[in-house]
N, C-alpha and C positions, 0 to 999 in steps of 0.2 A: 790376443790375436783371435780373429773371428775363426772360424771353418772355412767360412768361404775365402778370406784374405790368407789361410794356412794353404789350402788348394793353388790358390795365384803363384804364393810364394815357391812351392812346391814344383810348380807348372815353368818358373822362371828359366830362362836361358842361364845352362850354364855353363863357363866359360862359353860362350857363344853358341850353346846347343842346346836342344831341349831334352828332356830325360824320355825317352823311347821307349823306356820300358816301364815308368810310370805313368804312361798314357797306356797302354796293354794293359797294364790294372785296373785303370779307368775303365778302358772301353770291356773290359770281360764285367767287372762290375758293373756299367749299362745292359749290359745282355742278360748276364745272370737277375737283374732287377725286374729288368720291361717282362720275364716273362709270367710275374705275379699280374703286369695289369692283362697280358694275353690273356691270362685265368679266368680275372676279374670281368672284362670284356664277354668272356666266353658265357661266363655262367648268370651271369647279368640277361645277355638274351635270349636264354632257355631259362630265365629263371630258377636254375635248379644250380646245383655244384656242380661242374663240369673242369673235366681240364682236356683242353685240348692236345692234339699229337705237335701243334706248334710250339706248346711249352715246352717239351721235352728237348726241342733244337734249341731253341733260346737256351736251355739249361743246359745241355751240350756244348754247346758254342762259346758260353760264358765261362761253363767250370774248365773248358777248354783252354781259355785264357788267363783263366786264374790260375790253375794249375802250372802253369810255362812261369806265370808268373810265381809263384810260388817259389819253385824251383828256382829261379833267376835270385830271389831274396834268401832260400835257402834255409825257410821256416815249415820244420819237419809235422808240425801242427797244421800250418794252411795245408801244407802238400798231403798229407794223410786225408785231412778234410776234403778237400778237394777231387784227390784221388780214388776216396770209394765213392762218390759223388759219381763219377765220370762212369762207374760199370753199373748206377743203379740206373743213369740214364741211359746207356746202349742197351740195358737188359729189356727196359721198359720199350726203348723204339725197336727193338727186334721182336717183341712178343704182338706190338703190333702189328709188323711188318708178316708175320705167321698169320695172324687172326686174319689180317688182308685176303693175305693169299688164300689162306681155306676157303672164306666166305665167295671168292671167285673160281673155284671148283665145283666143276658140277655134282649136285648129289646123283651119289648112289641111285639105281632105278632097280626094284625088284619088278621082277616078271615072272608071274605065277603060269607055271604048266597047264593050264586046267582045262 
């Protein structure tokens, strides 16, 4: 059986429903993927390595979903994985969120007595 015809089968109604929570795997796995071409994209038109602050929400959003999911399958490996995943990405969008905010503070103004 192919991959793609194992995904079908996988995807099948069953007993007349479709599995809900492996589409959630799906779809965190689309998130967590798309944000290598956000990268790719990124540093393609600076020509340089870049990674943008969009990646970090794709990788949020995705280990987000893979983690629930994880959980739901009860595989202490994904979930571990997943799991320190999820605080390198809040660590990473908060230290932006800091560099923001500084860089929109006014500097300091010395004024000399003289």
């Amino acid at each position: 059986m192919t991959l793609f015809a194992s995904i079908l089968d996988a995807l099948a109604p069953a007993a007349d429903r479709l599995d809900l929570w492996l589409i959630l795997g799906f779809a965190g796995q689309a998130l967590f993927s798309a944000r290598f071409v956000v990268q790719w994209v990124a540093s393609e038109r600076r020509r340089r390595s870049y990674i943008p602050v969009l990646f970090w929400y794709f990788s949020l959003g995705g280990g987000a979903l893979l983690f629930v999911y994880a959980v739901k399958r009860g595989d202490p490996v994904f979930i571990a994985g997943q799991g320190m995943g999820l605080l390198v990405y809040l660590r990473n969008l908060a230290l932006i969120r800091k560099e923001a905010a500084a860089s929109r503070r006014p500097a300091d103004i010395a004024v000399s007595a003289g």
